[in-house]
N, C-alpha and C positions, 0 to 999 in steps of 0.2 A: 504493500500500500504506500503509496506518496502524497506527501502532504505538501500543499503550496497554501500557505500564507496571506499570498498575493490575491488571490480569489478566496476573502474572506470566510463570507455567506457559503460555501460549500466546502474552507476546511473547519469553520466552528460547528456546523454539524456532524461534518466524519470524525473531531476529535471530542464531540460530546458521547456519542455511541461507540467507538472503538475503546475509547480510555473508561469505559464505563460510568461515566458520569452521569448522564441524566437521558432516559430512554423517552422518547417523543417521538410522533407520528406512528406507534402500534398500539400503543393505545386506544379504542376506536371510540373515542367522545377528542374531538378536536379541541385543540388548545390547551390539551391535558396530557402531563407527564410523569414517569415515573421516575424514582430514586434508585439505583442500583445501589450494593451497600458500601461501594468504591465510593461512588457521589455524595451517598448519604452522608461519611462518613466527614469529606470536606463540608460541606455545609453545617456540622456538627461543629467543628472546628473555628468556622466563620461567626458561627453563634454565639461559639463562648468568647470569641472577642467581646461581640456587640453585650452578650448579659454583662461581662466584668464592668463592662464601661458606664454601662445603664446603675449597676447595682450600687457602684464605687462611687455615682452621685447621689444616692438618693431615691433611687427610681424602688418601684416594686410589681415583680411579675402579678399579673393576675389571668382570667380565663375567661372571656366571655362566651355567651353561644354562638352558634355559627345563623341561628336564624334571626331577622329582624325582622319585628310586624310592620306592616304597609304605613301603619298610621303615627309611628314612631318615624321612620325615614321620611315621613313626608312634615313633620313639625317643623321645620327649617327650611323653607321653600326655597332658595336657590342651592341650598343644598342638594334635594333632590331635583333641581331643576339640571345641575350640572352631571347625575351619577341616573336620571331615569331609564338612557337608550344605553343601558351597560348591564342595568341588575337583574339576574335570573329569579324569576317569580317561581315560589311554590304554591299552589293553588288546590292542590286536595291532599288529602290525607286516608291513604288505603282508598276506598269507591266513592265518599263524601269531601262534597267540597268545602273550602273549607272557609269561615266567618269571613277571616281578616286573611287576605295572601300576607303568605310572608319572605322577605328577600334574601336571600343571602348573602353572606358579607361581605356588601363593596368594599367597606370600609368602616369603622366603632363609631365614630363622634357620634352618633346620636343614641346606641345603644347605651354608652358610659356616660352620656350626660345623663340621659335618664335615670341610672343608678346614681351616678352622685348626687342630683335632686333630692335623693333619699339617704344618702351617707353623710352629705355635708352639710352640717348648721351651724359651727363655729369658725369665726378666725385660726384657732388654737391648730384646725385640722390643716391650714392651707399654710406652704403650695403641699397640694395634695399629687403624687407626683407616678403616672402608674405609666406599665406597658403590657403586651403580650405580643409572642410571636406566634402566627393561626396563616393558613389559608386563608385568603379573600377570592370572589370570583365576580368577573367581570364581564360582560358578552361581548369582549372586543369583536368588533365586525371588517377593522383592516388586515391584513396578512397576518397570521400567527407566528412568531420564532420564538422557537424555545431557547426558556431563560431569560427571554426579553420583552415578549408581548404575548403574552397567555391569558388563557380566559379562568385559571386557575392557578394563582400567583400563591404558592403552596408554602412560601419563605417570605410572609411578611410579617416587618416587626413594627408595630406602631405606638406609640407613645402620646400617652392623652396626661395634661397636666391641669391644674386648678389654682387662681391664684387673687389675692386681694386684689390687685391693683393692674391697669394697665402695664404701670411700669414693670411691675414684678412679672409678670407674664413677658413682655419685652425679652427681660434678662433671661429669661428661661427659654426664648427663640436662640440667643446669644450662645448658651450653656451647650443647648443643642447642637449648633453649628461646630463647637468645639470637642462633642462627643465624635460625632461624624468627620472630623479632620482627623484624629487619632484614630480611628475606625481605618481610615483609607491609606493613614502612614504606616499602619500595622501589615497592611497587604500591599504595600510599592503601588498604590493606584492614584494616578492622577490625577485633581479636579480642579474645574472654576467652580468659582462662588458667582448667580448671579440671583437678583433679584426680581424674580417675574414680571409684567409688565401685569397694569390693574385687568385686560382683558384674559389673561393665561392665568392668573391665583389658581387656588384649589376652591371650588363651592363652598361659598360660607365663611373665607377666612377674611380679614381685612389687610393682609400680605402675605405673598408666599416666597421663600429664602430655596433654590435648587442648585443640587451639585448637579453639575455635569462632568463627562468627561468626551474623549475624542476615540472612537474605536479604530482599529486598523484598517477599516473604509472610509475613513474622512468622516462618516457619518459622528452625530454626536446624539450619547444615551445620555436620557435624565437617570442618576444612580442617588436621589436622594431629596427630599424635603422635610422642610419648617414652616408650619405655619403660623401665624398669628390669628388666633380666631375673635378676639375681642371679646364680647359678650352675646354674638348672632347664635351661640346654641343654649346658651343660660337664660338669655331672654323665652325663648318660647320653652326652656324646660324648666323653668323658675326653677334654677340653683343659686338659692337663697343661704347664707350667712351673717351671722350676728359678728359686727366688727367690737373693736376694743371699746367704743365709745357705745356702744350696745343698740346701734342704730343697725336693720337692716340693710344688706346691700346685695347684690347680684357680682359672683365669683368670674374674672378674665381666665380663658382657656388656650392654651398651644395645644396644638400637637405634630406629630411628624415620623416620618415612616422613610424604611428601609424595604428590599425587596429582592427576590432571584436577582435581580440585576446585580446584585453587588458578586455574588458569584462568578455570574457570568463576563463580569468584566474582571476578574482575575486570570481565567479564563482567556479571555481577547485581547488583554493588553500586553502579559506577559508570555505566553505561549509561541512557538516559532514551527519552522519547519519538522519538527521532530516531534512535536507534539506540544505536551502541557509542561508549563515550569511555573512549579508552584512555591509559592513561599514558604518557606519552615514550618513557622508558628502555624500552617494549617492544612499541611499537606498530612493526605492519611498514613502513608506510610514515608517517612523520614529518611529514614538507610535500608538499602538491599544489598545485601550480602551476596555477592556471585562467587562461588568455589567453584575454581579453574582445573577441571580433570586431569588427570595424573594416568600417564600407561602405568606406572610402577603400583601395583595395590597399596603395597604399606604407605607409598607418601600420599595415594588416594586419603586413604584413613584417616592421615594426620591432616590435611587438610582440612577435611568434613571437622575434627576437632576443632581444630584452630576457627572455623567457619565458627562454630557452635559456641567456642567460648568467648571472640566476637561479640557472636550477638547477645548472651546473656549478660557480660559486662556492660552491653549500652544499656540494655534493659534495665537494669537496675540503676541506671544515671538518668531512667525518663526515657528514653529515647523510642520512637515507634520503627520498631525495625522489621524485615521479611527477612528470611534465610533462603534465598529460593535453590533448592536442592532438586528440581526437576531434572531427572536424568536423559528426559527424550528435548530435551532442546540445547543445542549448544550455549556455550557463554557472549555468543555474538548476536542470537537470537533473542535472550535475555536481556542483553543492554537495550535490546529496540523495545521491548515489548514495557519496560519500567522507564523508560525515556519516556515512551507515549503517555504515561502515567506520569510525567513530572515530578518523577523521587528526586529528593534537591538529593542524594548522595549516594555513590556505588560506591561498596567496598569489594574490591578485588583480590581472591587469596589464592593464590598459588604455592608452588614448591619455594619462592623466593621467600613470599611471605611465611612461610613456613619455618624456615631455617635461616630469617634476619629479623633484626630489629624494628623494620618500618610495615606497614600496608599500604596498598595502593588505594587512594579515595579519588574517584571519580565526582565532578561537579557539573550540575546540569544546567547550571546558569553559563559555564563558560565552558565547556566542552571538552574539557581539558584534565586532565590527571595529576596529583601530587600527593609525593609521598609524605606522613605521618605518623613519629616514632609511637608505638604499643604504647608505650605507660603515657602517651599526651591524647590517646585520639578522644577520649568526652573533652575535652579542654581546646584540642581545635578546631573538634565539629562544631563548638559552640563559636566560635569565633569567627569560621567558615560561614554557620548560620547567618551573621551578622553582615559580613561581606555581602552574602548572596540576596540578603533583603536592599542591601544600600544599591546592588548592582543594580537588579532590574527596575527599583523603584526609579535608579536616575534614567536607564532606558528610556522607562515609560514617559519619566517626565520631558526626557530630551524631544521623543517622539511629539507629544500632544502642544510643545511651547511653539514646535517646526509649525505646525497644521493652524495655527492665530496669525490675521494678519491683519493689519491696519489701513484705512481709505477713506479718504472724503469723496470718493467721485462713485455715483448710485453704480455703474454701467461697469464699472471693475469690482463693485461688489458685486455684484449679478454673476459675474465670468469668476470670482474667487470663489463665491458658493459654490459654483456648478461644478468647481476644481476641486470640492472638499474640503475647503480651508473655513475655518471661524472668522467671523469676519467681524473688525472693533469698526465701529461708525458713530459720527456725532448724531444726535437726531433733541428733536427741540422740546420734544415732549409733549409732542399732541397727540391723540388717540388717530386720531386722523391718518399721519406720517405713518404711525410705528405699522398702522395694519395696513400702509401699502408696501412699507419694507415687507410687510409679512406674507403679502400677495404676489408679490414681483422678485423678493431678492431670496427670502428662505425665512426660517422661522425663528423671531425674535426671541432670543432667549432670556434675554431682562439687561439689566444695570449690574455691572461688574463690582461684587464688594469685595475680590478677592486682590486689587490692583488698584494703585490710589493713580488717575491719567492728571491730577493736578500737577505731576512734575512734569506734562511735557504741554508746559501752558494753563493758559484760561481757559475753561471748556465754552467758556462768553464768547471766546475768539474766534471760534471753531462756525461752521456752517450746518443747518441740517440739509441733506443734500438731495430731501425730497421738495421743502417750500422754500430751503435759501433762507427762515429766520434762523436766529443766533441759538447754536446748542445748548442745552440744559442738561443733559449729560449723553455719555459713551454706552452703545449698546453693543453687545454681540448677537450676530445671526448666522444661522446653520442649517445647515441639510441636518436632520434629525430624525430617529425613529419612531 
């Protein structure tokens, strides 16, 4: 099998189902995939980032149901005005149909405000600060890709908070955005920060804060939001609290969500011709062991020892290691087959390793081999590890800073979208401009808070380069999925 890169779209699904990652399109309900226990296993790994990071603020898992009655999704009218031509109705129950249809989970806000209605009646309780990670389901009706646009988004983690005050809710979009940077430097993935434009929010918030990133087709994935909900789901679910001054008042809400996509773009950003190259901290299995066959039996034997006590040594330093002792496949068969699987490490043991001081460790970020005396290898795989995260994270980031480019003139943004470049443009801030940039040039992805453009000038001085008045800020726009 060969793998080209270069033609994205057809090697991110030969290395989703050969490396056993994520089974899609045999399933026979579209838009729905399976976890093989290879995939599961990363995704397992991806999690416990996100719990550590969630837990280590403050946050607290909880579990809601997967059903939502009709008349709860509909309390928050552009809420469900934004999420109606998505939600899969259930309508009867066994041969009876049933009172109230009820929806399945676009997405919590309105099912958790509702409980909080009933949990919160003090200041003492806020910021009240929860998440869970559940399936959601959505009737996407454009092109389905797994891992990216599903109608059963199986790996979503969202986060509903509660809080006095405007401002305090603010700071908790802020907190957020800072969970999600450590989230994305923990797996070498790179993002913009930008700020949706008021026609792109999420229904119901009063702003929306998204990472992007840039995939290996120019195209750019949304891999992440924050929102700012204000008080549009406390108002119609009177989530009432007694403040310190013992006046009632109505609690300000965030929340914000992660999804398959964060997988998937570990996946696509780091991956190459050989397959998956996966970060340390979440690759299933960490080091494979290859023992190099021996014609002489007895150094056979000591080999497989030497193999064996290897791997019980890392094992006991932490380490997730294979031994793979398959005797019907050679040791050149086996490098391809754990490459395609993106093990950041081979350990190579032969008769040399046998009867010397060092072992051979194979690195999958750089293709290359280097020796590592016995009594240092937990102490330089750890250091290796480190390496191997700073490598591909700068890859990637080298990768996605190439694909941004800068222009005041509409007609060379039009020819840089269509090149698959991000493209920074002044625009004046009228609803007007931004949705013909969004007609004509590609799809506005908001105001840049990840890049301050006041060092290269007054954004006063700048042109919008749709009506020619004076910019009010720098947007980015992109071919996007």
């Amino acid at each position: 099998m060969k793998l080209d890169k270069s033609n994205f779209s057809e090697w991110f699904d030969t290395v989703l189902r050969e490396a056993e990652v994520f089974d899609y399109g045999r399933y026979p309900v579209k838009g729905m995939g399976v976890w093989p226990p290879f995939g599961f296993k990363l995704r397992k790994y991806v999690l416990e980032i996100i719990r550590e990071l969630l837990d280590s603020t403050g946050h607290e898992e909880v579990l809601f149901p997967v059903l939502i009655p009709k008349t709860l999704l509909e309390k928050e009218s552009e809420h469900i005005r934004g999420f109606e031509g998505e939600v899969f109705w259930v309508t009867k129950g066994g041969h009876e149909e049933l009172d109230i249809p009820l929806a399945l989970r676009p997405t919590s806000e309105t099912a958790i405000s509702y409980m909080e209605s009933l949990w919160i009646s003090s200041y003492k309780q806020l910021p009240m600060k929860l998440y869970q990670i559940v399936p959601v389901y959505r009737y996407e009706t454009k092109a389905t890709r797994p891992l990216i646009r599903l109608r059963e988004v199986s790996t979503f983690k969202e986060a509903h908070t509660a809080h006095e005050s405007f401002e305090d809710a603010d700071r908790q979009c802020q907190e957020a955005i800072e969970i999600y940077k450590k989230v994305y430097e923990r797996l070498g993935i790179p993002y913009m920060i930008n700020m949706r434009p008021p026609w792109d929010k999420f229904a119901g918030a009063l702003y929306t804060v998204a990472f992007d990133t840039v995939m290996p087709d120019g195209r750019v994935l949304q891999i992440g939001t924050v929102h700012h909900l204000g008080q549009n789901f406390s108002i119609p679910f009177e989530i009432k609290f007694q403040r310190v001054d013992e006046e009632m008042d109505l609690v300000w809400q965030t929340s914000y969500g992660l999804s398959d996509r964060v997988i998937a773009t570990v996946i696509a950003v780091h991956g190459d011709d050989r397959g998956l190259v996966l970060p340390p901290e979440v690759a299933p299995i960490q080091v494979v062991i290859v023992p190099i066959p021996q014609k002489d039996e007895e150094m056979n034997r000591k080999v497989m020892e030497e193999a064996k006590r290897v791997k019980e040594e890392l094992e006991k330093n932490g380490w997730r290691v294979k031994l793979d002792d398959r005797e019907e496949l050679t040791p050149g068969s086996k490098y391809y087959y754990w490459e395609l699987r993106g093990v950041p490490f081979r350990i190579e043991i032969g008769k040399r390793e046998v009867e010397g001081e060092e072992l051979t460790v194979a690195r999958r970020d750089l293709g290359k081999r280097v020796k590592v005396k016995k009594e240092e290898l937990d102490q330089k795989l750890k250091e290796m590890s480190d390496e191997f995260l700073e490598n591909i994270r700068k890859k990637a980031w080298e990768f996605m800073e190439s694909r941004i480019k800068y222009t005041e003139d509409l007609e060379e943004a039009k020819k840089l979208v269509e090149e698959r470049y991000v493209v920074e443009m002044p625009w004046c801030g009228e609803k007007e401009c931004g949705l013909k940039i969004d007609e004509e040039v590609g799809r506005v992805l908001g105001i840049p808070l990840d890049k301050d453009f006041r060092l290269n000038g007054k954004i006063e001085e700048k042109k919008c380069p749709v009506c020619g008045r004076p910019a009010k800020a720098i947007i980015r726009v992109a071919k996007t999925y």
